[in-house]
C-alpha positions as CSV (number, residue, x, y, z in Angstrom):
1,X,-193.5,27.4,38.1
2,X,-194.1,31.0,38.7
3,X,-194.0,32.7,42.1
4,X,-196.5,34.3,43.3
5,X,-197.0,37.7,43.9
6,X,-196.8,39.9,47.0
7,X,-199.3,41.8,48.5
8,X,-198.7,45.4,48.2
9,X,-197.6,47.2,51.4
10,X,-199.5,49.4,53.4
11,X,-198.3,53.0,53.7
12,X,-198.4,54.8,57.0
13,X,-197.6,58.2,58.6
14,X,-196.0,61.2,56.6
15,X,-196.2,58.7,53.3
16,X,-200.1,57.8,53.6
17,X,-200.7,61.7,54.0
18,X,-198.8,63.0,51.6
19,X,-200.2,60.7,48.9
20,X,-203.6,61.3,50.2
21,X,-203.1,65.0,49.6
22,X,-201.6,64.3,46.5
23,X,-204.8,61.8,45.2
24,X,-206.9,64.9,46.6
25,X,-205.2,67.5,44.8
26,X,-204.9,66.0,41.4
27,X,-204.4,68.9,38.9
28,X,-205.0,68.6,35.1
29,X,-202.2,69.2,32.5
30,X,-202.8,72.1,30.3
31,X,-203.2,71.3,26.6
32,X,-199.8,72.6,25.9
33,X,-197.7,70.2,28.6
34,X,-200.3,67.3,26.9
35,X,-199.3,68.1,23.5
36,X,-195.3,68.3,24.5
37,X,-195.6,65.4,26.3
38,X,-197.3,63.2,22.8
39,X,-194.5,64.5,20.7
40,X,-191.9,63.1,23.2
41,X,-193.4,60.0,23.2
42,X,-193.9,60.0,19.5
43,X,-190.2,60.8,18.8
44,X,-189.1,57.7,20.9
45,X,-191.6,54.8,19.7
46,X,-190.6,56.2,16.6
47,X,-186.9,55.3,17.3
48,X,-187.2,52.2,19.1
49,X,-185.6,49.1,18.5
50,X,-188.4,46.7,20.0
51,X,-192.3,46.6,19.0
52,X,-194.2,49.2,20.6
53,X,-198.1,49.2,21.3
């Protein structure tokens, strides 16, 4: 039988802000930085040993 799962903590303080700020200040990558990002990923699926979805 499976255990169950915890509950997630709760963040306070200098943590809570700073992701706050963070989840506030979400800036979108450019179409370069995507692109790089999709031939990275590309190159290792491409070499994995294990089925990738």
């Amino acid at each position: 039988m499976a255990r169950p799962i915890k509950d997630t903590p709760i963040i306070w303080g200098k943590d809570a802000k700073r992701l706050t700020e963070a989840m506030e200040n979400v800036q979108p990558l450019s179409k370069e930085k995507r692109e790089e990002m999709k031939k990275a990923y590309e190159w290792f699926k491409s070499r994995a040993k294990f089925p990738v979805v």
